[in-house]
C-alpha positions as a LaTeX table, in Angstrom:
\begin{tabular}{lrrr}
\hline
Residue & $x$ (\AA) & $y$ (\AA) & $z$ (\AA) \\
\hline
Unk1 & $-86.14$ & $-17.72$ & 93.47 \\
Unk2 & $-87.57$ & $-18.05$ & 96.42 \\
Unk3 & $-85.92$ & $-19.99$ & 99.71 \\
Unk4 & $-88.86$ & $-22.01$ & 99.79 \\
Unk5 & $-88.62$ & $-22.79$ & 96.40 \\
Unk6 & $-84.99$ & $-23.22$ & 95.81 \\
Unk7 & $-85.12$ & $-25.85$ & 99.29 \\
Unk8 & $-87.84$ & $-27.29$ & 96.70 \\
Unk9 & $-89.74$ & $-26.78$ & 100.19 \\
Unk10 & $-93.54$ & $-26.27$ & 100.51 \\
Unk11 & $-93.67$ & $-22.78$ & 102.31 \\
Unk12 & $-94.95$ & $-23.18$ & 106.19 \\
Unk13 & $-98.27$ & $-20.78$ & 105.64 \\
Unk14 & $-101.41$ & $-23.00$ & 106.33 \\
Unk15 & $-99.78$ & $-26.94$ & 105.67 \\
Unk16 & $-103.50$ & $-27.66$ & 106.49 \\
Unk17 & $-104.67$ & $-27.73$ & 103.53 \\
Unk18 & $-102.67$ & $-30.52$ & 102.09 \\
Unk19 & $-103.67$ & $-32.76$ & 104.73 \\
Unk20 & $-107.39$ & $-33.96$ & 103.52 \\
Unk21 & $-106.75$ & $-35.52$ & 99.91 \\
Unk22 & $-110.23$ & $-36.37$ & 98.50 \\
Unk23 & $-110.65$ & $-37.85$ & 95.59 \\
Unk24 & $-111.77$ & $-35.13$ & 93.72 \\
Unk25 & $-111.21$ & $-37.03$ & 89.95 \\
Unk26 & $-112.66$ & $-39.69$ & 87.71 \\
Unk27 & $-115.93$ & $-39.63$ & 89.93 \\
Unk28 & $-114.09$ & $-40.20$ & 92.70 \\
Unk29 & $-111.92$ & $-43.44$ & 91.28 \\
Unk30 & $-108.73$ & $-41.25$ & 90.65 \\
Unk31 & $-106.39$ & $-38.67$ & 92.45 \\
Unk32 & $-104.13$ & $-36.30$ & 89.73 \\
Unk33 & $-103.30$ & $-33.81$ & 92.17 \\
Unk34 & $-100.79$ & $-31.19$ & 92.27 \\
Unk35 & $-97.64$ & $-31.44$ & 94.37 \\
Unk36 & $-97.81$ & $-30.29$ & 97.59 \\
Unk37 & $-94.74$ & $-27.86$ & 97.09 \\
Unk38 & $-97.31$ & $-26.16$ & 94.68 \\
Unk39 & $-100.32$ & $-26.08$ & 97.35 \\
Unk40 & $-98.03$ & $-24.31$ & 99.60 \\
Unk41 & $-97.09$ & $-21.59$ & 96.93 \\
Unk42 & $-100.62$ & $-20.74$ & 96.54 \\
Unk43 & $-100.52$ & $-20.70$ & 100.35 \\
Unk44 & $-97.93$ & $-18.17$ & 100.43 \\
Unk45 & $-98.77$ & $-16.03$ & 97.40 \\
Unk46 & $-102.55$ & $-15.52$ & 97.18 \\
Unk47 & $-103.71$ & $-13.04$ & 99.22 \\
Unk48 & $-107.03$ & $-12.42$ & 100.04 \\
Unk49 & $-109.51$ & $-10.44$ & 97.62 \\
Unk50 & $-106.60$ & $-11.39$ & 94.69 \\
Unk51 & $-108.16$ & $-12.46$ & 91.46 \\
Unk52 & $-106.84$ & $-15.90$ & 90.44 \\
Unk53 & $-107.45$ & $-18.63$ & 87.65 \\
Unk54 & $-106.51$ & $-22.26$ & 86.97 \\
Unk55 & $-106.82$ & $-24.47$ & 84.09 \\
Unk56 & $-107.95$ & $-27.69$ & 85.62 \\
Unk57 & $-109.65$ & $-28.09$ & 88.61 \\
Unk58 & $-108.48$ & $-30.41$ & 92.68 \\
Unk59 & $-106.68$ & $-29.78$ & 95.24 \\
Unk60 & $-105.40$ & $-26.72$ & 94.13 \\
Unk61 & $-108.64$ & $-25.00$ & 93.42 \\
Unk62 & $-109.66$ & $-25.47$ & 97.49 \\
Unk63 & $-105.94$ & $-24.17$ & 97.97 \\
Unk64 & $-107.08$ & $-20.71$ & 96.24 \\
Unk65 & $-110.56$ & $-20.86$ & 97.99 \\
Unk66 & $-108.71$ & $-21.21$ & 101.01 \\
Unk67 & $-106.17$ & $-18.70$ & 100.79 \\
Unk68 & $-109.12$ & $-16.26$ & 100.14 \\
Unk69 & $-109.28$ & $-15.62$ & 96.43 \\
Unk70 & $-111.53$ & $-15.07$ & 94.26 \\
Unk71 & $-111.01$ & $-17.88$ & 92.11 \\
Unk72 & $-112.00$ & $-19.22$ & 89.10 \\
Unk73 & $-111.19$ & $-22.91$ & 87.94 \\
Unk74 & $-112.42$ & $-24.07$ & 83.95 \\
Unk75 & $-112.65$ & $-28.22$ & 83.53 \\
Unk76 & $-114.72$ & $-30.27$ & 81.92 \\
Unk77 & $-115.68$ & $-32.66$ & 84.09 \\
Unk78 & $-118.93$ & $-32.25$ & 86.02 \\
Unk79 & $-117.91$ & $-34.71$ & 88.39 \\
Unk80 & $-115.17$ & $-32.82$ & 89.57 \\
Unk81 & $-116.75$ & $-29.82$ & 89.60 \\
Unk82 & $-119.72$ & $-31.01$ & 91.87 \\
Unk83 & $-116.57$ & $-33.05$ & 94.31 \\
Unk84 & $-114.93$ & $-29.93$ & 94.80 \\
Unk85 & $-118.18$ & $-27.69$ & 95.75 \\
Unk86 & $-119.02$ & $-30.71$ & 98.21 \\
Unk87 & $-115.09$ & $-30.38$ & 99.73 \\
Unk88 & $-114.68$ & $-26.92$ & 99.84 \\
Unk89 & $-118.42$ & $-27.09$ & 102.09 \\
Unk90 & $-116.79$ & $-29.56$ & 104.06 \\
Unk91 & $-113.71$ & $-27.08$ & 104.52 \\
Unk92 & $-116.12$ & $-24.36$ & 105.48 \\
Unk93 & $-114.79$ & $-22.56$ & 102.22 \\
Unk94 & $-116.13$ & $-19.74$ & 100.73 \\
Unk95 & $-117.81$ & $-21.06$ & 97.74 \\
Unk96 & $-119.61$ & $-17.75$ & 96.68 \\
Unk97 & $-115.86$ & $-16.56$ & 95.52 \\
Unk98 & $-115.46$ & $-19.50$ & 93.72 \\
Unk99 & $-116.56$ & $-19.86$ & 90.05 \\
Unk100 & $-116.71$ & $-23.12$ & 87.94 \\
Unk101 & $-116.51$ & $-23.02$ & 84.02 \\
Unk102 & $-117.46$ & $-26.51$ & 83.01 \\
Unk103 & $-116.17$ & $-26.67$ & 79.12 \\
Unk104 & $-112.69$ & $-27.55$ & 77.61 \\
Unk105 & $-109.84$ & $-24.24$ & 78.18 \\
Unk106 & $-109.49$ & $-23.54$ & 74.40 \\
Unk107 & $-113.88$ & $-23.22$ & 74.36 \\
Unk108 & $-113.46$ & $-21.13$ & 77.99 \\
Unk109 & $-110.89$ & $-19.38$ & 77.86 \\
Unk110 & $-111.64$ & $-16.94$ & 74.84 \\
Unk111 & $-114.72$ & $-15.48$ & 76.79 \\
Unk112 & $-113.33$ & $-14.35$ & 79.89 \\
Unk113 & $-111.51$ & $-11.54$ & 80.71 \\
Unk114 & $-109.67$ & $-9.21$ & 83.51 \\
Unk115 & $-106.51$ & $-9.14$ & 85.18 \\
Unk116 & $-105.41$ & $-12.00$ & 87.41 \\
Unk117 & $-102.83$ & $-11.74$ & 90.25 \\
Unk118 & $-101.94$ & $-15.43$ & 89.71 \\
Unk119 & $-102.92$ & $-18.28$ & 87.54 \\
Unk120 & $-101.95$ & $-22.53$ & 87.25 \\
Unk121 & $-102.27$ & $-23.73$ & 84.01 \\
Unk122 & $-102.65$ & $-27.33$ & 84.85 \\
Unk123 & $-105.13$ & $-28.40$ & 82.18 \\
Unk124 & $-105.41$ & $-30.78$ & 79.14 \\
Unk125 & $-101.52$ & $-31.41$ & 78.20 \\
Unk126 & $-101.77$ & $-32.64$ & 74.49 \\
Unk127 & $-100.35$ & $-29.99$ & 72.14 \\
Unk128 & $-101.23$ & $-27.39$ & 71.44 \\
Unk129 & $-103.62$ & $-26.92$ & 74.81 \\
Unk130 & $-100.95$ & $-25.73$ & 77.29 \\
Unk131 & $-100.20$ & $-22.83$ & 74.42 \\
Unk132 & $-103.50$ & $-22.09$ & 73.96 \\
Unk133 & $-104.30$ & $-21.60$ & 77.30 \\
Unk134 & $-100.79$ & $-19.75$ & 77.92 \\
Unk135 & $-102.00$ & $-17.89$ & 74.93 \\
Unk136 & $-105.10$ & $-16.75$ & 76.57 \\
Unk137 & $-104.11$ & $-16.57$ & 80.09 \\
Unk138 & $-100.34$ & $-14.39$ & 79.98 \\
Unk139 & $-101.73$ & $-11.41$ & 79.00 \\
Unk140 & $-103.95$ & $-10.75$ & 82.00 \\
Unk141 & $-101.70$ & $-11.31$ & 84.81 \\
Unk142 & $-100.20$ & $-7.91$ & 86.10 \\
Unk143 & $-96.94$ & $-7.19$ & 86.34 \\
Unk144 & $-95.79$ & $-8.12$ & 90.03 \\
Unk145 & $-98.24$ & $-11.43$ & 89.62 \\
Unk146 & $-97.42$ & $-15.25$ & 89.52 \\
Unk147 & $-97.89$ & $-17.45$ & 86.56 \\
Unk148 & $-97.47$ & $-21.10$ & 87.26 \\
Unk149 & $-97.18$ & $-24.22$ & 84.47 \\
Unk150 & $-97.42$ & $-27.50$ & 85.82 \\
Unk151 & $-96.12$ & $-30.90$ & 83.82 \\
Unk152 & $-93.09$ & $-28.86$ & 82.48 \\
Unk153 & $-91.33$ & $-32.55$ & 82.02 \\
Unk154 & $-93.49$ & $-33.13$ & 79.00 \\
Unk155 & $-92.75$ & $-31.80$ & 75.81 \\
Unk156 & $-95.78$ & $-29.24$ & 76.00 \\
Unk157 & $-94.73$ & $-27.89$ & 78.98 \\
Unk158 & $-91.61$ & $-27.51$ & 78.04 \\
Unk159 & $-91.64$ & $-25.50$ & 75.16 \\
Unk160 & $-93.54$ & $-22.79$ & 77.41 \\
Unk161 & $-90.53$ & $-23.23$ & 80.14 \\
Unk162 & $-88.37$ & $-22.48$ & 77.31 \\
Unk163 & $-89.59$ & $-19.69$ & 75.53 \\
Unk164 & $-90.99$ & $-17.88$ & 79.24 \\
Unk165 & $-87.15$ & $-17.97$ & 80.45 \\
Unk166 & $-86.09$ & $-15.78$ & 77.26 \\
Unk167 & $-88.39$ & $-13.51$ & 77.66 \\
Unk168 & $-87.88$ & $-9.96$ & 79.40 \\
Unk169 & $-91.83$ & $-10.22$ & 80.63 \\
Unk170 & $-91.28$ & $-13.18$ & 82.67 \\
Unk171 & $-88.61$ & $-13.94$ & 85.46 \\
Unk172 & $-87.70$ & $-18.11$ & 86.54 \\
Unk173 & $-88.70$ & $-17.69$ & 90.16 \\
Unk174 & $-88.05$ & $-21.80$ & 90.11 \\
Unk175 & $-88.72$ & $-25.19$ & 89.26 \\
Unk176 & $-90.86$ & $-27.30$ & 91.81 \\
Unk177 & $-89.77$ & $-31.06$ & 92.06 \\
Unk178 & $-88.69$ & $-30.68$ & 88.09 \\
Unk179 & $-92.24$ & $-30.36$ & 87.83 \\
Unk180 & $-93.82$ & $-27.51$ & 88.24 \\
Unk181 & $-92.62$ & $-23.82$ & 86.81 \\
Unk182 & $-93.33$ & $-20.63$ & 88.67 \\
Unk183 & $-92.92$ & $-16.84$ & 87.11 \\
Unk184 & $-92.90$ & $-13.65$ & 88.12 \\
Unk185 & $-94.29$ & $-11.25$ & 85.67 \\
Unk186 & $-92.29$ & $-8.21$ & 85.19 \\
Unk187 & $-94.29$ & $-6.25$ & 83.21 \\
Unk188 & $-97.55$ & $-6.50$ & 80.75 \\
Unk189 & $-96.82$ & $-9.84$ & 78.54 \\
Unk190 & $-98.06$ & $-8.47$ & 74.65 \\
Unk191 & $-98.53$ & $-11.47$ & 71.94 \\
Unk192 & $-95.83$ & $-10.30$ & 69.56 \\
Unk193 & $-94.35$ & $-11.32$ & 66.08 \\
Unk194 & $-91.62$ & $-13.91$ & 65.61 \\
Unk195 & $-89.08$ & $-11.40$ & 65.24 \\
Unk196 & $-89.64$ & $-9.54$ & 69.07 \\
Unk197 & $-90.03$ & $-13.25$ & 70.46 \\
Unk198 & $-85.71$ & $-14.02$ & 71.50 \\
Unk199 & $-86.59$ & $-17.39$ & 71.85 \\
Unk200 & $-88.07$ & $-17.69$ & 68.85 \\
Unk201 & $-85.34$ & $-16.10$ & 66.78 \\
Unk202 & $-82.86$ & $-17.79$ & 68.59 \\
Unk203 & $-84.42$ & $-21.13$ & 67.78 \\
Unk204 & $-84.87$ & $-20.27$ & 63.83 \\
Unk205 & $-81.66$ & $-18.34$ & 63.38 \\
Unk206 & $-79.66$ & $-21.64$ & 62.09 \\
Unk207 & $-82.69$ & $-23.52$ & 60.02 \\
Unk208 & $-83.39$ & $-20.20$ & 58.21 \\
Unk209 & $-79.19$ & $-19.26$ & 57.74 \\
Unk210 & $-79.39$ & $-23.25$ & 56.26 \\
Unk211 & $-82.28$ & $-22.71$ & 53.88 \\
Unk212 & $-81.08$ & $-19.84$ & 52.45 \\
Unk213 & $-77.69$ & $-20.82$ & 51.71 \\
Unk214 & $-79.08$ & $-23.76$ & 50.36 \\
Unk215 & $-81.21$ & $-21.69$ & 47.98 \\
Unk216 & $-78.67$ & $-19.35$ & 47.45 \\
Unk217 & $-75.87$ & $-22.30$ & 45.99 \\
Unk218 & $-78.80$ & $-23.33$ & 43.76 \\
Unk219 & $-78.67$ & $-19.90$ & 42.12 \\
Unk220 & $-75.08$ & $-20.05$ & 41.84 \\
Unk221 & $-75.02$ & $-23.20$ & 40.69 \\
Unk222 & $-77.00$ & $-21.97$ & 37.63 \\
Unk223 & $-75.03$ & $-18.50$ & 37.35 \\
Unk224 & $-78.60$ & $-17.11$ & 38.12 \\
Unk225 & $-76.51$ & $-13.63$ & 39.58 \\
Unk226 & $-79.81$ & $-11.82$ & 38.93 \\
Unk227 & $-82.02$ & $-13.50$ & 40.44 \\
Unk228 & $-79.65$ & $-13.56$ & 44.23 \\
Unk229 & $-79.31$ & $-10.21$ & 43.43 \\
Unk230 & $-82.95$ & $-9.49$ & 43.77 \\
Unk231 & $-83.41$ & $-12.31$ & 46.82 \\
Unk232 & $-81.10$ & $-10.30$ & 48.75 \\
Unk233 & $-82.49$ & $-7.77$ & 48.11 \\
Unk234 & $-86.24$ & $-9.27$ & 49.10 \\
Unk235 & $-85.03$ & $-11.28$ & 52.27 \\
Unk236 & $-83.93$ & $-8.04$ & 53.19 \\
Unk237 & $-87.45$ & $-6.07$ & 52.41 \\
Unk238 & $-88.82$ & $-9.07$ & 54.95 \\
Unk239 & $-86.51$ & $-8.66$ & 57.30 \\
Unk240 & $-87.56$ & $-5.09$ & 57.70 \\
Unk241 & $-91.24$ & $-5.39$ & 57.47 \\
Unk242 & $-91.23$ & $-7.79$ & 60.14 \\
Unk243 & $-89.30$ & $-5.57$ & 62.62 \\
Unk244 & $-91.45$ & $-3.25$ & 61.69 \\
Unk245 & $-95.21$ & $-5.37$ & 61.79 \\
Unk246 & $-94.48$ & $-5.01$ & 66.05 \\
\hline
\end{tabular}
């Protein structure tokens, strides 16, 4: 964890560019941005020429722009779209390295491609959108980059928190204002089967030992001592294919 992070601190590099909040939302009727503690991690991490994407689209995407990025930001509101080109002008931004996907993340997402030094997922937060775009996004960032999930109080945020902290690919660099997750990737993140997933198996290791025990006293029950002869035997056939299916 970082000082800056662990002080829950925004770090000092360019406090500038929290300092103009425009209303970049709802037309203009609504602000939704990101903490300022996160604006100041894009500060200090993005550095310039670095490939970066975000799910959702404010503050944060002039934060990239500024930090000199080549960033990419997918919402699908036009509104906001056309309020942060007219900002990051007003900034003197570069808005040539700055590319807008208007269109939902789980329509997006699937057609782009490349690695990414850092990425926000910060957009729609009903399940199962944070997954899908985790889904999408993980693989891409190289090892050494920054993956950042916003809204980790709700449920859907959560359950990413959860499973990233079990996982060897990902390391807990911290936790902004209980809000805001931040990891380092340690090495290329691979979509993998339940069984190489420790959260995962860690989470199903007592509903699966209860469901077959319960299935196993029915068969007992009936003096069925074929038939849990050959469901050991099975479970453990399963148990090996799976291992073996990753």
């Amino acid at each position: 964890m970082t000082d800056a992070m662990a002080a829950g601190a925004m770090p000092a590099r360019d406090r500038a560019v929290t300092a103009r909040r425009e209303s970049l939302h709802a037309e203009g009727g609504a602000n939704w941005d990101i903490s300022d503690e996160v604006l100041g991690l894009i500060a200090a991490e993005v550095r310039p020429g670095m490939v970066t994407l975000e799910t959702g689209a404010g503050q944060s995407t002039l934060a990239f722009l500024d930090a000199g990025a080549h960033h990419t930001a997918v919402t699908p509101s036009s509104s906001e779209i056309a309020a942060i080109r007219k900002a990051a002008r007003s900034r003197g931004l570069d808005a040539g390295a700055l590319t807008m996907r208007e269109g939902y993340s789980q329509d997006v997402l699937p057609h782009l491609s490349g690695d990414l030094d850092m990425a926000l997922i910060d957009g729609g937060h009903g399940f199962p959108i944070p997954a899908l775009d985790w889904a999408f996004i993980a693989p891409r960032i190289r090892p050494g980059g920054l993956l950042v999930i916003d809204d980790v109080d709700l449920w859907t945020g959560r359950m990413l928190l959860d499973f990233m902290k079990a996982d060897p690919a990902f390391q807990l660099e911290g936790v902004l204002r209980g809000r805001t997750a931040a990891f380092r990737v340690t090495e290329r993140f691979m979509l993998r089967e339940w069984t190489n997933q420790p959260y995962v198996v860690a989470r199903s290791r007592w509903p699966q030992r209860m469901r077959k025990a319960r299935n196993l006293a029915g068969l007992l029950a009936r003096f069925d001592l074929g038939s849990v002869r050959a469901k050991l035997a099975n479970e453990k056939r399963l148990a090996d294919a799976a291992k073996a299916d990753y």
